[in-house]
KEDRENVEX-848168 format. One record per atom (N, C-alpha, C): x, z, y; residue number from 1; atom name; residue in three letters. Coordinates in Angstrom, 1 decimal, padded with zeros to 4 digits. Atoms other than C-alpha are relative to their C-alpha. Example, Ala and Ser with C-alpha at 12.3 -4.5 7.8 and 13.67 -1.06 7.14 Angstrom:
+--------+--------+--------+-----+------+-----+
:      X :      Z :      Y :   n : atom : res :
+--------+--------+--------+-----+------+-----+
:  000.9 :  000.0 : -001.2 :   1 :    N : ALA :
:  012.3 :  007.8 : -004.5 :   1 :   CA : ALA :
:  000.9 :  000.0 :  001.2 :   1 :    C : ALA :
: -000.9 :  000.0 : -001.1 :   2 :    N : SER :
:  013.7 :  007.1 : -001.1 :   2 :   CA : SER :
: -000.8 :  000.8 :  001.1 :   2 :    C : SER :
+--------+--------+--------+-----+------+-----+
END
This chain:
+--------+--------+--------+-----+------+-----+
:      X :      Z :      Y :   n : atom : res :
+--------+--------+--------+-----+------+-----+
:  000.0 : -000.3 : -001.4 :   1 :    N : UNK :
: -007.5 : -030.9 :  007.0 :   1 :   CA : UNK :
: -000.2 :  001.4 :  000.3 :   1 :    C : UNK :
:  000.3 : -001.8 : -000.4 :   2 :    N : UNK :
: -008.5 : -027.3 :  006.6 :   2 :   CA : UNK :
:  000.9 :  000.7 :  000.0 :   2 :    C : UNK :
: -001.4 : -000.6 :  000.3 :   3 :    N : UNK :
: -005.0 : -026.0 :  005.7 :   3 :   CA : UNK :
:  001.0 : -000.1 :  001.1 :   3 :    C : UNK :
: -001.1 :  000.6 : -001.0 :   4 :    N : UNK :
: -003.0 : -027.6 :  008.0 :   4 :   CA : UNK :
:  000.6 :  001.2 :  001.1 :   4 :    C : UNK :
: -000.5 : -000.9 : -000.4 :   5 :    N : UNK :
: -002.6 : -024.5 :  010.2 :   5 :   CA : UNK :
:  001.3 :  000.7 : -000.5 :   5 :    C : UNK :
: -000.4 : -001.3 :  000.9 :   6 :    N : UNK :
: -001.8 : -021.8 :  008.3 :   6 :   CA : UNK :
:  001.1 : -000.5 : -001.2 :   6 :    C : UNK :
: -001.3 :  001.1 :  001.2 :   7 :    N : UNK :
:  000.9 : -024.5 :  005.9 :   7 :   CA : UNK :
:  000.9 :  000.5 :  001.1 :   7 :    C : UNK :
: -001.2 :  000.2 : -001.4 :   8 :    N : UNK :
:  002.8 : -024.4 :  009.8 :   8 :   CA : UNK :
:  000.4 :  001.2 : -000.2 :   8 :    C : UNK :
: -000.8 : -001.2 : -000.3 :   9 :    N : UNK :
:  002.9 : -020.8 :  010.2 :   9 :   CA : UNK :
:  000.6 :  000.7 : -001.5 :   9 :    C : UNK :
: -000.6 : -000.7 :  001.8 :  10 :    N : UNK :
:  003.7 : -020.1 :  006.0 :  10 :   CA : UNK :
:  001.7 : -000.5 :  000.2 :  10 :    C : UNK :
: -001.3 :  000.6 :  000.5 :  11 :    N : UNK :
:  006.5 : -022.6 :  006.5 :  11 :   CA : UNK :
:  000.9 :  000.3 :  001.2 :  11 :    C : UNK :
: -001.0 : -001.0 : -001.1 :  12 :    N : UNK :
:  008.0 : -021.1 :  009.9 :  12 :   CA : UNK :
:  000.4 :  001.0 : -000.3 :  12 :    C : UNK :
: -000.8 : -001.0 :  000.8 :  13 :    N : UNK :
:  007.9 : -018.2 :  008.3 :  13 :   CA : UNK :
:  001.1 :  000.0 : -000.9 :  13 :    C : UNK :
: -001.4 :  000.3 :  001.2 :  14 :    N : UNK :
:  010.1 : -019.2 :  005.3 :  14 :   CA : UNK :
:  000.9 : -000.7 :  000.7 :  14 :    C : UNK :
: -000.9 :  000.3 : -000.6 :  15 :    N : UNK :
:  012.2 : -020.8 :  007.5 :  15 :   CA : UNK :
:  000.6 :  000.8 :  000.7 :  15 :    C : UNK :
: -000.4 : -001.7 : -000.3 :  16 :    N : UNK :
:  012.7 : -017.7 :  009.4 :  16 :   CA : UNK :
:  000.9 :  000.7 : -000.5 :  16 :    C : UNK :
: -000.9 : -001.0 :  001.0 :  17 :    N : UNK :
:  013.4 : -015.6 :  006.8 :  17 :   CA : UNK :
:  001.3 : -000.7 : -000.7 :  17 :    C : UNK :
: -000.8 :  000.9 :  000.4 :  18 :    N : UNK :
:  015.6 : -018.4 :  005.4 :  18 :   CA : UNK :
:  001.7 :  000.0 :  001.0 :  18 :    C : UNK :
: -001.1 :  000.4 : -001.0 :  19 :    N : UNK :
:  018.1 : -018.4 :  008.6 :  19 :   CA : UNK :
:  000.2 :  001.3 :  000.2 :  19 :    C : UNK :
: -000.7 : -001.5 : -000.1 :  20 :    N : UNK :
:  018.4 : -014.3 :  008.5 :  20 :   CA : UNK :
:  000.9 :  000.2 : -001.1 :  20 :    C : UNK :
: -001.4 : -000.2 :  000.9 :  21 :    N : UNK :
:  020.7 : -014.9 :  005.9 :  21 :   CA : UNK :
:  001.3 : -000.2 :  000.1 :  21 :    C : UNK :
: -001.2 :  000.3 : -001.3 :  22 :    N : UNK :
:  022.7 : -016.4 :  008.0 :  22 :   CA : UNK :
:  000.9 :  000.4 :  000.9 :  22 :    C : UNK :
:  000.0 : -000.3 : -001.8 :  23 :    N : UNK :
:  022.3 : -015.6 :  011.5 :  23 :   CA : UNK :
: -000.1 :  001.9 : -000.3 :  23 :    C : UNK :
:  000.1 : -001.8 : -000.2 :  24 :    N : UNK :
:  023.1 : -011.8 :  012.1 :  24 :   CA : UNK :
: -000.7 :  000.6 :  001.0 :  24 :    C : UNK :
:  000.6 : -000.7 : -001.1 :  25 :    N : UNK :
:  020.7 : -008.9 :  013.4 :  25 :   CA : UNK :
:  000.3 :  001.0 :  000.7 :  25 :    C : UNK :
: -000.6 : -001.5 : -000.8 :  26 :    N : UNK :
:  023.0 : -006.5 :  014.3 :  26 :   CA : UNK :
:  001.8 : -000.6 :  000.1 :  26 :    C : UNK :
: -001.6 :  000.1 :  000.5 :  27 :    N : UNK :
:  027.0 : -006.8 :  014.9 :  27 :   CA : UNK :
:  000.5 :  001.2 :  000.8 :  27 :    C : UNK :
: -000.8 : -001.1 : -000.8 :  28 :    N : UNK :
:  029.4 : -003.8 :  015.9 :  28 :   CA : UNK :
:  001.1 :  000.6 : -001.2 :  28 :    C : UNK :
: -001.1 : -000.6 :  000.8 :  29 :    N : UNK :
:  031.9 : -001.8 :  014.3 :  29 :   CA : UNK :
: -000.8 :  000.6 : -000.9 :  29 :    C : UNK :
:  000.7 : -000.4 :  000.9 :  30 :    N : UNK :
:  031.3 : -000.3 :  010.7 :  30 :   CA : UNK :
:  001.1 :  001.1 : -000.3 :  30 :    C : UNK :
: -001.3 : -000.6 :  000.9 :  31 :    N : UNK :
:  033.1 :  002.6 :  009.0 :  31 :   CA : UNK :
: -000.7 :  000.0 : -001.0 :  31 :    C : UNK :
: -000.2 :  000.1 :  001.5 :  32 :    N : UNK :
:  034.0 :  002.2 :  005.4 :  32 :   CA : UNK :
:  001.1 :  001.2 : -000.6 :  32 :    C : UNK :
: -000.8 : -001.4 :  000.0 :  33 :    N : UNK :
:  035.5 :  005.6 :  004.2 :  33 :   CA : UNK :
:  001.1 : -000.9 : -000.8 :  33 :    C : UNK :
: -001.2 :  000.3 :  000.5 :  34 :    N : UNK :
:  039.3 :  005.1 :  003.5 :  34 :   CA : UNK :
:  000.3 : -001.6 :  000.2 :  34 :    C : UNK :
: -000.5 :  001.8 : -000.9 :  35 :    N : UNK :
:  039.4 :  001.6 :  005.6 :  35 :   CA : UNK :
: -000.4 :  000.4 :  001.3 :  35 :    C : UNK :
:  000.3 :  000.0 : -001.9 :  36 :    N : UNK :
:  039.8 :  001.2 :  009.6 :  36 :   CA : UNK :
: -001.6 : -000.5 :  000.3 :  36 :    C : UNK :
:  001.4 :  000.6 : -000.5 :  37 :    N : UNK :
:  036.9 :  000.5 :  011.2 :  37 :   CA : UNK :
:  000.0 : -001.4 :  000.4 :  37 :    C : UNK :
: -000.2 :  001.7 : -000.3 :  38 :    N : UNK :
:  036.2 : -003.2 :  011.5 :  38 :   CA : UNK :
: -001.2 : -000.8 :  000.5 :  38 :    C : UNK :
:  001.4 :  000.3 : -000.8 :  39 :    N : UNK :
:  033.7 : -005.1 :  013.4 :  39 :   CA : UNK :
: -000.8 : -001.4 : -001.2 :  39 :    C : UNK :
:  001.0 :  000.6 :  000.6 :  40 :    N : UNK :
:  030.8 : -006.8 :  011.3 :  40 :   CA : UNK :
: -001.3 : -000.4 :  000.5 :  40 :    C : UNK :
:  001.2 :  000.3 : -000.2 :  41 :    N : UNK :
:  027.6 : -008.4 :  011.1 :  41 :   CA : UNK :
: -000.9 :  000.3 : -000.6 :  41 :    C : UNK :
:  001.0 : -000.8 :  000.9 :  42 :    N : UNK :
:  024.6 : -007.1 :  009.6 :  42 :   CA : UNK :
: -001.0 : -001.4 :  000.0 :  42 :    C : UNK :
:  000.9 :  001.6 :  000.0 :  43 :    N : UNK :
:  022.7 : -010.3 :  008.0 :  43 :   CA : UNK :
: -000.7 :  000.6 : -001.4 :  43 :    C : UNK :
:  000.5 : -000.3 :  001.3 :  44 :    N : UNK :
:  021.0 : -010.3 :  005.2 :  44 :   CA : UNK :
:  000.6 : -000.2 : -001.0 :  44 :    C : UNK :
: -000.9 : -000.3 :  001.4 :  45 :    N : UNK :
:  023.6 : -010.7 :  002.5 :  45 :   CA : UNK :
:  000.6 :  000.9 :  000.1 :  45 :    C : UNK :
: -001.0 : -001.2 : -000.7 :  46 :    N : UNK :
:  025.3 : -007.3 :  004.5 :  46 :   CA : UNK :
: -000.4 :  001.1 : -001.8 :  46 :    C : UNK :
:  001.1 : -001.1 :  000.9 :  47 :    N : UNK :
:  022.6 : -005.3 :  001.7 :  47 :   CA : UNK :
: -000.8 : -000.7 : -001.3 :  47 :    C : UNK :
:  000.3 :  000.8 :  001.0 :  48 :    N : UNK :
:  021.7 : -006.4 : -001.8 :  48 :   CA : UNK :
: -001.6 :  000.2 :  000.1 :  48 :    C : UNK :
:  001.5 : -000.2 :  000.2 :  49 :    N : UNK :
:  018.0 : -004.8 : -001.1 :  49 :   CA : UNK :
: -000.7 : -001.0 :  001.0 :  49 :    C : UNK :
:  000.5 :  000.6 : -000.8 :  50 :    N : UNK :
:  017.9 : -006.6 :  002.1 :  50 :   CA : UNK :
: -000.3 : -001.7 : -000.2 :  50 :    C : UNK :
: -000.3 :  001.8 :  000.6 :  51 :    N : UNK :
:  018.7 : -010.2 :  000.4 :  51 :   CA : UNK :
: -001.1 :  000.2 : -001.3 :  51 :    C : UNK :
:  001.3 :  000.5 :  001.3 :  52 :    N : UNK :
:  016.0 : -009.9 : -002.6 :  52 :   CA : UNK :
: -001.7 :  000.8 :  001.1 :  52 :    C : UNK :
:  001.2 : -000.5 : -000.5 :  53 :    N : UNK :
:  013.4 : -008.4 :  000.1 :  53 :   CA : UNK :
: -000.3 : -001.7 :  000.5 :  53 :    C : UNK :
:  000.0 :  001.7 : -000.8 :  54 :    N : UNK :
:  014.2 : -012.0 :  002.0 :  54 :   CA : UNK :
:  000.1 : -000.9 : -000.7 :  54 :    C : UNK :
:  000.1 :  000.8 :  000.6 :  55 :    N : UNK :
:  014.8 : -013.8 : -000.7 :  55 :   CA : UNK :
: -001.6 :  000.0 : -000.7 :  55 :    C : UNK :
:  001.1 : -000.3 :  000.7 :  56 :    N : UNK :
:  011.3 : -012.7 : -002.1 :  56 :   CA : UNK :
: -001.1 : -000.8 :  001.1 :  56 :    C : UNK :
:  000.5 :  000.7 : -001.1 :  57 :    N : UNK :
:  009.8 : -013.7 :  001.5 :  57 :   CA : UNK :
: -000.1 : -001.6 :  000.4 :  57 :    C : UNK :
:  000.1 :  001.4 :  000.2 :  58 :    N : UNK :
:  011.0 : -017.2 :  001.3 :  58 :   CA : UNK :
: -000.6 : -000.2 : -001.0 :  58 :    C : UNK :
:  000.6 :  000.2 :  001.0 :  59 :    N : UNK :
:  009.8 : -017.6 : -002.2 :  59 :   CA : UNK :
: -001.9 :  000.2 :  000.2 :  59 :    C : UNK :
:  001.4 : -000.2 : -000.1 :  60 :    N : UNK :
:  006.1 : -016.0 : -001.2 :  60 :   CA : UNK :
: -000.5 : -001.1 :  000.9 :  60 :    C : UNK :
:  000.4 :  001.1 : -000.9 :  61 :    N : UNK :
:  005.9 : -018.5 :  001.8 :  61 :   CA : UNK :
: -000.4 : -001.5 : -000.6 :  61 :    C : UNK :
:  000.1 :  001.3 :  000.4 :  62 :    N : UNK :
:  007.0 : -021.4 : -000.2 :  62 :   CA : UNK :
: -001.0 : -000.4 : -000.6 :  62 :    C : UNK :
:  000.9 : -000.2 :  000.2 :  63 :    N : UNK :
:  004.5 : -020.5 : -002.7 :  63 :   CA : UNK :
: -001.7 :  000.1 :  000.3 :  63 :    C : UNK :
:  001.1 : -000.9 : -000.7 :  64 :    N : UNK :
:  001.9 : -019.2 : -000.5 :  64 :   CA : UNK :
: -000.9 : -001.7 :  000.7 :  64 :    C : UNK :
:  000.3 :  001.3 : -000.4 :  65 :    N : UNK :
:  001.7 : -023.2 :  001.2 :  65 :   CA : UNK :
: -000.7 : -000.9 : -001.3 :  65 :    C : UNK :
:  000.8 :  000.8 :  000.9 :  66 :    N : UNK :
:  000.5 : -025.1 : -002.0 :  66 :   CA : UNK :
: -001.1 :  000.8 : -000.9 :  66 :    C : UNK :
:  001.2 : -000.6 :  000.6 :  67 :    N : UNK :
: -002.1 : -022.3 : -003.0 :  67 :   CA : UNK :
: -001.2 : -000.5 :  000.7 :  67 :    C : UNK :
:  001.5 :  000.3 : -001.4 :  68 :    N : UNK :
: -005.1 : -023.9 : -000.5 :  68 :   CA : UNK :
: -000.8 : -000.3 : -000.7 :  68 :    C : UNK :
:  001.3 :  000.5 :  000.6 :  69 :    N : UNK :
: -007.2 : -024.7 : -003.3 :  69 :   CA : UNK :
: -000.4 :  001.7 : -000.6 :  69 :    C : UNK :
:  000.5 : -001.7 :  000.2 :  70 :    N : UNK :
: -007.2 : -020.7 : -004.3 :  70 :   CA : UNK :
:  000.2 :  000.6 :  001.5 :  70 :    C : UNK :
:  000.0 : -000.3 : -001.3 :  71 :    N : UNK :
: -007.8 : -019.4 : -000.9 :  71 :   CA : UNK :
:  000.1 :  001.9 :  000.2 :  71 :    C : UNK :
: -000.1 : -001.2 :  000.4 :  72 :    N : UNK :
: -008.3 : -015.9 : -002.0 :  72 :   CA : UNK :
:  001.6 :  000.8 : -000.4 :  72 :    C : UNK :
: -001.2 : -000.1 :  000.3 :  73 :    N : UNK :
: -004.9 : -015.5 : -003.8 :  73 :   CA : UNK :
:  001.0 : -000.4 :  001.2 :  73 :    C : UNK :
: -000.2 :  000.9 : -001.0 :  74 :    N : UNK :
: -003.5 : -017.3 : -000.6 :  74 :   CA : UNK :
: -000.2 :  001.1 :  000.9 :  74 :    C : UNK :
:  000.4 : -001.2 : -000.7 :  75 :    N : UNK :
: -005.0 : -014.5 :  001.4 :  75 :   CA : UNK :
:  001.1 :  001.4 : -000.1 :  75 :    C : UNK :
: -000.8 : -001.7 :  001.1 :  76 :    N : UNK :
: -003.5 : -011.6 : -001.0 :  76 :   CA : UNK :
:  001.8 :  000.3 :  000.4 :  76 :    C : UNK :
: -001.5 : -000.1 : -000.1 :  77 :    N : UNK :
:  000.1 : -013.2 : -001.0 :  77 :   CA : UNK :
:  000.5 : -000.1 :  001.3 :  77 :    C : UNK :
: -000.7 : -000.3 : -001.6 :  78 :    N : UNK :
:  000.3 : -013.7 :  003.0 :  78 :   CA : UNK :
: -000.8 :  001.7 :  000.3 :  78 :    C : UNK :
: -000.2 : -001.7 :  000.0 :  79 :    N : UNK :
: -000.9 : -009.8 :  003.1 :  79 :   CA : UNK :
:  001.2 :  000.6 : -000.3 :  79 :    C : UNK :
: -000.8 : -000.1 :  000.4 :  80 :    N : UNK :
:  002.0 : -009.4 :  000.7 :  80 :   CA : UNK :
:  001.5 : -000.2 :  000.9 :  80 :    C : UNK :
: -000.6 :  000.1 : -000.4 :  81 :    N : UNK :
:  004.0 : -011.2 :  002.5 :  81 :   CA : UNK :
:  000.2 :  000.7 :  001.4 :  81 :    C : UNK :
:  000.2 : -000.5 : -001.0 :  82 :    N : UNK :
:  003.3 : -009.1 :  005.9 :  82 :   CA : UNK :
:  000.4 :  001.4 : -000.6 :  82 :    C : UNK :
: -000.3 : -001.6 :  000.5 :  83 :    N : UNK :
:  004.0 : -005.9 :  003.8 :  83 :   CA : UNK :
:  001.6 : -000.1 : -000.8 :  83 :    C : UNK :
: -001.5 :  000.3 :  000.4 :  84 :    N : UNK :
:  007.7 : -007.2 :  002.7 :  84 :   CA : UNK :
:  000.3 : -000.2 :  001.6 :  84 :    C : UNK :
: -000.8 :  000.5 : -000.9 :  85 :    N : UNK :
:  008.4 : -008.3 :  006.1 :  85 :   CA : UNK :
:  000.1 :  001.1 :  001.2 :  85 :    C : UNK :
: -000.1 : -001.2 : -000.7 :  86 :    N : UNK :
:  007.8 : -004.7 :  007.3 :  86 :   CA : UNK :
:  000.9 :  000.6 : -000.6 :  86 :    C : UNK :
: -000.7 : -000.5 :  000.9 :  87 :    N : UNK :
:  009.7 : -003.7 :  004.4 :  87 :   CA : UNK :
:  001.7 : -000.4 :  000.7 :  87 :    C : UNK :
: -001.7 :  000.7 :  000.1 :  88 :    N : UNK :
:  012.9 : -005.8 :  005.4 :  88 :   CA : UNK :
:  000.1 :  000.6 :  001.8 :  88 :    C : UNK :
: -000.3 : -000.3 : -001.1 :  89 :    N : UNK :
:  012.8 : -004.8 :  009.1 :  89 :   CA : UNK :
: -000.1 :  001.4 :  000.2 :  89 :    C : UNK :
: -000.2 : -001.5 :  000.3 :  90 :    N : UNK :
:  012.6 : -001.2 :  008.1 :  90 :   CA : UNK :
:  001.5 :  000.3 : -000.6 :  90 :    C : UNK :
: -001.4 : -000.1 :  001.0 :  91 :    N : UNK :
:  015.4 : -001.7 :  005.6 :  91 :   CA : UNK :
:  001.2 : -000.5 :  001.0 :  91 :    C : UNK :
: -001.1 :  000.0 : -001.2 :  92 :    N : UNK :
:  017.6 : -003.3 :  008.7 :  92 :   CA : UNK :
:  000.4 :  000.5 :  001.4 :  92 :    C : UNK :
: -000.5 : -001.5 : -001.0 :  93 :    N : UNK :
:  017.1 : -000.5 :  011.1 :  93 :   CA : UNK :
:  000.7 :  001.0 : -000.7 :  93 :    C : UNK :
: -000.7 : -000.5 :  000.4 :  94 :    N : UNK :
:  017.8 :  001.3 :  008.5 :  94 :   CA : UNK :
:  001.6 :  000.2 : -000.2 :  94 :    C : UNK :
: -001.5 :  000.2 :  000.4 :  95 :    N : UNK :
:  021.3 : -000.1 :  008.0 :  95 :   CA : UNK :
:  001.0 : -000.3 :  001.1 :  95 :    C : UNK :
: -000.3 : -000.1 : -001.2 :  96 :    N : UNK :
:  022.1 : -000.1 :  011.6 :  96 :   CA : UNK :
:  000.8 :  001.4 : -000.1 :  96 :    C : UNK :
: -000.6 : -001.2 :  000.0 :  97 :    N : UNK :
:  022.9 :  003.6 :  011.0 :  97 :   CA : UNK :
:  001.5 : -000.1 : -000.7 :  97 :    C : UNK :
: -001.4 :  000.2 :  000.7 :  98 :    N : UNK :
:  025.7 :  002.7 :  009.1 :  98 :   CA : UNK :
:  001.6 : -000.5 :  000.9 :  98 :    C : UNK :
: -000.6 :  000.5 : -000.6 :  99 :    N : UNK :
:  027.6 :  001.6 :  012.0 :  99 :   CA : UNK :
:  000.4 :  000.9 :  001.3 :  99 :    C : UNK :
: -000.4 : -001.4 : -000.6 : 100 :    N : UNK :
:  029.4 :  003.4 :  014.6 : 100 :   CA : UNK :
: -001.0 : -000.2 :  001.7 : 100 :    C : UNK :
:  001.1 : -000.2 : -001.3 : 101 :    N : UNK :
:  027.0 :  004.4 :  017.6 : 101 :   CA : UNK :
:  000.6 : -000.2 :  001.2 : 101 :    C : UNK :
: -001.2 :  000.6 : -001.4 : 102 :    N : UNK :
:  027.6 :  002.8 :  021.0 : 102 :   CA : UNK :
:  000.7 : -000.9 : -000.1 : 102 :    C : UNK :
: -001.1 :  001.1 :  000.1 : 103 :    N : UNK :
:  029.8 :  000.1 :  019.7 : 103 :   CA : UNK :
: -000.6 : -001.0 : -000.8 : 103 :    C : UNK :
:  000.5 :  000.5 :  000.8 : 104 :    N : UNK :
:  027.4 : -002.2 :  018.4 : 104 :   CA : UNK :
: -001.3 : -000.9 :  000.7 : 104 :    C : UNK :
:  001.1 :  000.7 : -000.5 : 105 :    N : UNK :
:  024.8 : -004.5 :  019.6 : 105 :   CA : UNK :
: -001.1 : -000.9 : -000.8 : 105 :    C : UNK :
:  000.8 :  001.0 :  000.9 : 106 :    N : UNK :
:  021.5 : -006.6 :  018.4 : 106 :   CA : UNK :
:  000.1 : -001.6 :  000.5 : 106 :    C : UNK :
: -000.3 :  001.3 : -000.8 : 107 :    N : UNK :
:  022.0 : -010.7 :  018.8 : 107 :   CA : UNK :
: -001.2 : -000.1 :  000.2 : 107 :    C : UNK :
:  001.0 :  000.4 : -000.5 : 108 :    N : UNK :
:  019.7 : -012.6 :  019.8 : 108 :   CA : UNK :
: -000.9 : -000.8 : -001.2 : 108 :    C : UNK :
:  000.2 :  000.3 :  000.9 : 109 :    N : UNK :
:  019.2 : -014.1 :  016.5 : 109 :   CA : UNK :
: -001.3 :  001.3 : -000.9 : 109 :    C : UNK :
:  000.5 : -000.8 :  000.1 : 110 :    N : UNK :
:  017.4 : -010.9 :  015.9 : 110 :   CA : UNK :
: -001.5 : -000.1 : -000.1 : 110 :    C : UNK :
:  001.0 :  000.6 : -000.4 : 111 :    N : UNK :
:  014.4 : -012.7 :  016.8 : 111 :   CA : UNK :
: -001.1 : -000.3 : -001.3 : 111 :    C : UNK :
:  000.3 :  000.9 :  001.4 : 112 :    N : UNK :
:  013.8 : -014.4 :  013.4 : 112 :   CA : UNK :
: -000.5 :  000.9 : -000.6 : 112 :    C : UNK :
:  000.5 : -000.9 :  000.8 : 113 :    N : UNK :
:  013.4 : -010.7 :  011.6 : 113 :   CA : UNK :
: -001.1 :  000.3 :  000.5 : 113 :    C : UNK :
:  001.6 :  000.0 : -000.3 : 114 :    N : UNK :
:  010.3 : -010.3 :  013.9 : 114 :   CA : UNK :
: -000.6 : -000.8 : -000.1 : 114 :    C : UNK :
:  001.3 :  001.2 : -000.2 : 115 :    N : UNK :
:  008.6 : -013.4 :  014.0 : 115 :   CA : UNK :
:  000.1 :  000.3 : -001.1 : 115 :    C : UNK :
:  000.5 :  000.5 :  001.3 : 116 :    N : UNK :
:  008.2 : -013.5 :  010.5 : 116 :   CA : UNK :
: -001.3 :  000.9 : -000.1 : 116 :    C : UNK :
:  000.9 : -000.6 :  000.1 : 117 :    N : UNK :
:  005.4 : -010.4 :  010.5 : 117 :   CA : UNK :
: -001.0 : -000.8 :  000.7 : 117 :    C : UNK :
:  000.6 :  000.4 : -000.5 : 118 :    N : UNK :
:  003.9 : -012.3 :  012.7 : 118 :   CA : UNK :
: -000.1 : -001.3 :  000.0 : 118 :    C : UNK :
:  000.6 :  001.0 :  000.5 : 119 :    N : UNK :
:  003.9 : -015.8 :  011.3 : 119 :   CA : UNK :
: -000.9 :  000.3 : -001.1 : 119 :    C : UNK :
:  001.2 : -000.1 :  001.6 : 120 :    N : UNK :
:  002.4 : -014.3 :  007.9 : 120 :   CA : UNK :
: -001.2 :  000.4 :  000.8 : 120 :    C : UNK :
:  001.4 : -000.4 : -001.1 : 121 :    N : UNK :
:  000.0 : -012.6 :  010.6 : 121 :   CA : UNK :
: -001.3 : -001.5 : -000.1 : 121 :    C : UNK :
:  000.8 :  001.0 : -000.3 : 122 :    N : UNK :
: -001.2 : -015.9 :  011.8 : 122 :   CA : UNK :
: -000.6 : -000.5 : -001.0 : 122 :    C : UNK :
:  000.1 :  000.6 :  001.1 : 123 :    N : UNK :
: -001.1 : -017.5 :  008.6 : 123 :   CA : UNK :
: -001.0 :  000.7 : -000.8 : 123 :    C : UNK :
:  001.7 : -000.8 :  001.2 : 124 :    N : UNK :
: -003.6 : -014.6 :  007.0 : 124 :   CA : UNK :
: -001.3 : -000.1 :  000.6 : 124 :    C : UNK :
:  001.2 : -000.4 : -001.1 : 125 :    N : UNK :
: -005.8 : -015.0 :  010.3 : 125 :   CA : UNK :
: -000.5 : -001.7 : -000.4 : 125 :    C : UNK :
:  000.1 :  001.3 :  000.6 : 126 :    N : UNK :
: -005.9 : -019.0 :  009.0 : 126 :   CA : UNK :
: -001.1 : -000.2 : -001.2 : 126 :    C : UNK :
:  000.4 : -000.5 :  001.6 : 127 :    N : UNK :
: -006.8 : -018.3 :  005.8 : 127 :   CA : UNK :
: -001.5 :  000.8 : -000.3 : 127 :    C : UNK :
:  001.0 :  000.0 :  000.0 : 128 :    N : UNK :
: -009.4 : -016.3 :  006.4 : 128 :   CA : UNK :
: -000.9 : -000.2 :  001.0 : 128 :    C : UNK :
:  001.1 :  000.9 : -000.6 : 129 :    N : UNK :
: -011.2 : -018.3 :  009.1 : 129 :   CA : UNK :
: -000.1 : -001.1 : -001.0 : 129 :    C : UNK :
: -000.2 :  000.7 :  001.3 : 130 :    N : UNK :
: -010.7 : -020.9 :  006.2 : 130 :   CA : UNK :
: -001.1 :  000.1 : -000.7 : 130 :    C : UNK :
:  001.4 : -000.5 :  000.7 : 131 :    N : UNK :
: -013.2 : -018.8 :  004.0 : 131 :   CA : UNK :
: -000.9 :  000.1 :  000.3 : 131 :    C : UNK :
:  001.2 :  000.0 : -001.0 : 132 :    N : UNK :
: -015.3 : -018.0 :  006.5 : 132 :   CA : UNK :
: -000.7 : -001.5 :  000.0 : 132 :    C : UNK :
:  000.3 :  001.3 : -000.2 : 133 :    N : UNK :
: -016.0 : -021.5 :  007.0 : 133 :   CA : UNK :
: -000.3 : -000.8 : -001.1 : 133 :    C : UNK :
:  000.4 :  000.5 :  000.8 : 134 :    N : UNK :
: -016.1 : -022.6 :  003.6 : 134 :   CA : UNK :
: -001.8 :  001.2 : -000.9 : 134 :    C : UNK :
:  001.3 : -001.9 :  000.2 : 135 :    N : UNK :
: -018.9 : -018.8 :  003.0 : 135 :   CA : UNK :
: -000.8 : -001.2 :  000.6 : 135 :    C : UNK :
:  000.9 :  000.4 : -000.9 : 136 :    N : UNK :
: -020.8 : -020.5 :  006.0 : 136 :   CA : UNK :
: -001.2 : -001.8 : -000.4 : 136 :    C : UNK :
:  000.2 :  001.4 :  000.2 : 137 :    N : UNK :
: -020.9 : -024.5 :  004.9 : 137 :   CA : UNK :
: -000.7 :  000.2 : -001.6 : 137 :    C : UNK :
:  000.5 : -000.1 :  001.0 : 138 :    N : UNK :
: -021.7 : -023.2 :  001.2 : 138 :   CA : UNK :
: -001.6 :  000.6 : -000.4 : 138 :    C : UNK :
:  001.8 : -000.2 : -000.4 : 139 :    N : UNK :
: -025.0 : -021.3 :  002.4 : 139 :   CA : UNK :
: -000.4 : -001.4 :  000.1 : 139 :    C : UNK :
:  000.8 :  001.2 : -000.7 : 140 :    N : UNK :
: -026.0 : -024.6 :  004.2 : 140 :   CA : UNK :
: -000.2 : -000.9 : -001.6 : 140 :    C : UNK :
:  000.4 :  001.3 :  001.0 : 141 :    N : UNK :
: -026.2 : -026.6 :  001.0 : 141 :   CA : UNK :
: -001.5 :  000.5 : -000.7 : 141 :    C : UNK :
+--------+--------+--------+-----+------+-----+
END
């Protein structure tokens, strides 16, 4: 019963990141030297760094859910994971530039690349009221 939070927000997150591979955070026209300009979507398979930053993010979440008996390591990898999920929303501003200015918009799907900092957020804020509470109950004995 102690876990039960911090499971929700690990596994929204990997769900998240899961559906940016999909669902696009940017669409507009792109130029590609020596091809017309053509209108695209910027997802996370657009960028091979951006698909092993998100593939890494699902993998830490999934993982990150059946660590509850190491609370510490549990702690470490939703840190981890809040320091990738800065990483990948860096890496897809970044790749925004690659598209022609003014002709381009963010969807709404967009949404999914931020909540994830902010489910691992919750998920570390879980985790360590968790220890706290197990610190506290371990005095008392």
């Amino acid at each position: 019963m102690l876990q039960r939070m911090q499971s929700v927000w690990l596994l929204l997150a990997a769900i998240c990141a899961f559906l940016t591979i999909k669902y696009s955070f940017y669409s507009g026209n792109i130029v590609v030297p020596g091809q017309p300009v053509s209108y695209q979507d910027l997802t996370a398979s657009f960028n091979i760094w951006i698909l092993i930053v998100t593939i890494a993010m699902v993998c830490i979440a999934l993982i990150d859910i059946f660590l509850y008996k190491n609370r510490k390591l549990q702690g470490r990898l939703a840190i981890l994971g809040i320091l990738l999920s800065l990483l990948n929303i860096y890496l897809y501003l970044n790749a925004i530039h690659r598209f022609v200015e003014n002709q381009g918009r963010h969807t709404i799907t967009a949404v999914f690349v931020f909540a994830i900092p902010i489910l691992f957020f919750l998920a570390a804020r879980g985790i360590y009221r968790d220890q706290k509470l197990v610190k506290s109950l371990d005095r008392l004995r």
